[in-house]
C-alpha positions in Angstrom: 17.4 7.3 -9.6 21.0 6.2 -10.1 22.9 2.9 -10.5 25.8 2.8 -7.5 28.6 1.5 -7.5 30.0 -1.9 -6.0 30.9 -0.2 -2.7 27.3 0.6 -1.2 24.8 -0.2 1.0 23.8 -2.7 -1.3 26.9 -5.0 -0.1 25.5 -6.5 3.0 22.8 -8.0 1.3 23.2 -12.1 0.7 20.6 -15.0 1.6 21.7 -15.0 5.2 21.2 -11.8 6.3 17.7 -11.6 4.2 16.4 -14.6 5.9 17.3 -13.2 9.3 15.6 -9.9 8.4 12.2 -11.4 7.4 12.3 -13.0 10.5 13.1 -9.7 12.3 10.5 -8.3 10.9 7.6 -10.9 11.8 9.0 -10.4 15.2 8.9 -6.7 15.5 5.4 -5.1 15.0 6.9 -1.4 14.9 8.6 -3.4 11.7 5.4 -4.3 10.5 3.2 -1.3 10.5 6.1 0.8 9.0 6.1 -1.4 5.6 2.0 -1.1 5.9 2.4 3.1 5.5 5.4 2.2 3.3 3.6 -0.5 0.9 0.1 2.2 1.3 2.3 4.8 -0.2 4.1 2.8 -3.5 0.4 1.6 -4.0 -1.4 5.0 -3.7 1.1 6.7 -5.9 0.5 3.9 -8.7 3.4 2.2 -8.8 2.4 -1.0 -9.3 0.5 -0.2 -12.7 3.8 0.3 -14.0 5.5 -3.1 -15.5 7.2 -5.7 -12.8 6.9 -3.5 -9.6 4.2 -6.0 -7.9 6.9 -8.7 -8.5 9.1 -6.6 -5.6 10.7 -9.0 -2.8 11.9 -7.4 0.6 15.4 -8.2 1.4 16.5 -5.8 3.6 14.2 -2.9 5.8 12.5 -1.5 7.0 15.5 0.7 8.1 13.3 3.3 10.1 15.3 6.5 10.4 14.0 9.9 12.2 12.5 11.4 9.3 12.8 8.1 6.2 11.9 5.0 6.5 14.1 2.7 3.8 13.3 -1.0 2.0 15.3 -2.7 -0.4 13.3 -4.5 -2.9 15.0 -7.7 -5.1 13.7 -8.8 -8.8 14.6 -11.4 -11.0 17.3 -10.3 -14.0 14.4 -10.7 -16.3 12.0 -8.1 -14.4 13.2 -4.7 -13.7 10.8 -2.8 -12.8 9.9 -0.4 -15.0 11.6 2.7 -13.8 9.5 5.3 -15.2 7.6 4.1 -12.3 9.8 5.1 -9.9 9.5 8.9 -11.3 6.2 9.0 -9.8 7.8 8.5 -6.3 10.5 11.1 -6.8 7.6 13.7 -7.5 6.7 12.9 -3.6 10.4 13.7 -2.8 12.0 9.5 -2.2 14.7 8.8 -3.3 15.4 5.5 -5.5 18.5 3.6 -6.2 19.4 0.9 -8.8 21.7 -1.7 -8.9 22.1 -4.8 -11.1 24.4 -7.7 -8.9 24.1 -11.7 -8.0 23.3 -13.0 -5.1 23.9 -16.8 -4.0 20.8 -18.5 -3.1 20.1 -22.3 -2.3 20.0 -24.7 -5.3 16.3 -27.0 -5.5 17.4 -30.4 -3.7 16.1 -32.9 -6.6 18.9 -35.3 -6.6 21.6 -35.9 -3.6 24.4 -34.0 -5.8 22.6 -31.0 -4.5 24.1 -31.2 -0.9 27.1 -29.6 0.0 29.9 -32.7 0.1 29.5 -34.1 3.8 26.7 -32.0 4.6 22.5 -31.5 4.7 22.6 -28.3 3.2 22.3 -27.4 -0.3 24.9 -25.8 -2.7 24.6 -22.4 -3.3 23.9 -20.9 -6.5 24.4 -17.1 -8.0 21.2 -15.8 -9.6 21.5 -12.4 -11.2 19.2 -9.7 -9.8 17.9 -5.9 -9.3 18.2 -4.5 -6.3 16.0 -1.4 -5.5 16.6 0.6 -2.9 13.0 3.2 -2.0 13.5 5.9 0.7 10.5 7.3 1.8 10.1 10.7 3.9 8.0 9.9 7.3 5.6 13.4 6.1 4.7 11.1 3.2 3.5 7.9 5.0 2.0 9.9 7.8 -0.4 12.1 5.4 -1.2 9.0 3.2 -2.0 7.0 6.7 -3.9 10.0 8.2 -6.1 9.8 4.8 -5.5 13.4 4.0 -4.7 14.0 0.5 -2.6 17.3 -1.2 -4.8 19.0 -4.0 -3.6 22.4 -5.5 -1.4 23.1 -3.1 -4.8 22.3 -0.3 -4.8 19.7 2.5 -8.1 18.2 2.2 -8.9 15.4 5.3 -10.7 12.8 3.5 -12.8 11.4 6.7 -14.1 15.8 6.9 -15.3 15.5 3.1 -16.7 11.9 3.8 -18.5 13.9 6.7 -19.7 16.6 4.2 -20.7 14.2 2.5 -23.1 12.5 4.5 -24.7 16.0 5.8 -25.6 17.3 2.0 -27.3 13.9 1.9 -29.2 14.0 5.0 -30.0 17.6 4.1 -31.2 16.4 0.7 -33.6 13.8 2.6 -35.2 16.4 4.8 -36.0 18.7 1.8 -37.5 15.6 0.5 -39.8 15.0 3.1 -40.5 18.5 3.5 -42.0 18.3 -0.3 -43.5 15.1 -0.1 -45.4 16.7 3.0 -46.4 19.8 1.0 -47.8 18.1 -2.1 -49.9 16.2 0.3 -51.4 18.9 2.0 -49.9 19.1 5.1 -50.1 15.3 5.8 -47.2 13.4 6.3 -46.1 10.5 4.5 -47.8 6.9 5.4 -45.8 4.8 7.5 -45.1 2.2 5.1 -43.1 -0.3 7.2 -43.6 -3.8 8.1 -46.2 -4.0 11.1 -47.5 -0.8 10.7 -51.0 0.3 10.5 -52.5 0.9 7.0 -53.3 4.5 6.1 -56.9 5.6 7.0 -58.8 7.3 3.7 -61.8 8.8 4.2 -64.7 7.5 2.7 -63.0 4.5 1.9 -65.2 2.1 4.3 -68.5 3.5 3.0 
């Protein structure tokens, strides 16, 4: 993580071009499911149980590259994000940039003094901010959206152990029965459902 200086990618970003990029992006479904796998991963690595992170707005992404996909996230002066939550994404190999700037955004219109002089729009106003930039590597988002997760240095599919799973219980059920049907002698279990005939006994009408 590193604070850059004034001359970065960061520059392009004012209210204008973030307004044209939100609607870009409700426009663009390619757009919209690469911030789903982006958003799954800064959520699966618990990011947001570190302080101010949930509070992240988009302002500019995603920038979809052939092996990243980029976001640039704004906060209010008063909540950085807490950046020993961005450690946990550098352990997944993104890459994170800070940067504390303003940014001129549209006053509240309470009182006609809030127009620009001759106009119907309102002044603009600088409100101090954090910019953070989050590249993610495409492996990451593609593992994470495939539901396969990286234990000890083993690629375990989470829908094959959800599988396993369900076969050790079935298995376990069977045995069951086959018990149940042992104790009894050979007779298998009463069919207890609704509609069904009630187990003969014998002896039991004499």
């Amino acid at each position: 993580m590193s604070k850059l200086p004034a001359d970065d990618f960061f520059n392009d970003i004012d209210y204008p071009n973030i307004v044209d990029n939100i609607k870009g992006i409700f426009t663009s479904d390619s757009s919209i499911n690469a911030l789903l796998d982006f958003e799954r991963v800064l959520d699966d690595s618990d990011l947001y149980a570190y302080k101010n992170w949930i509070n992240g707005e988009i302002v500019d992404g995603p920038l979809i590259k052939k092996y990243s996909v980029a976001c640039v996230l704004m906060y209010p002066e008063k909540l950085m994000p807490d950046p020993r939550g961005g450690k946990r994404l550098l352990h997944l190999g993104c890459l994170i940039h800070f940067k504390k700037t303003e940014i001129e955004v549209p006053v509240k219109i309470e009182t006609p003094d809030d127009f620009k002089a001759g106009t119907h729009y309102p002044k603009m106003a600088k409100k101090p901010v954090w910019l953070v930039r989050i590249e993610i590597p495409k492996e990451i988002m593609n593992d994470i959206r495939e539901g396969s997760i990286d234990l000890q240095g083993q690629t375990l599919d989470l829908e094959e152990l959800d599988d396993a799973y369900e076969e050790d219980l079935d298995k376990e059920g069977s045995e069951d029965n086959q018990d149940q049907s042992a104790q009894s002698g050979g007779m298998p279990a009463p069919d207890m459902s609704a509609g069904a005939a009630p187990p003969v006994i014998p002896g039991a009408m004499q």
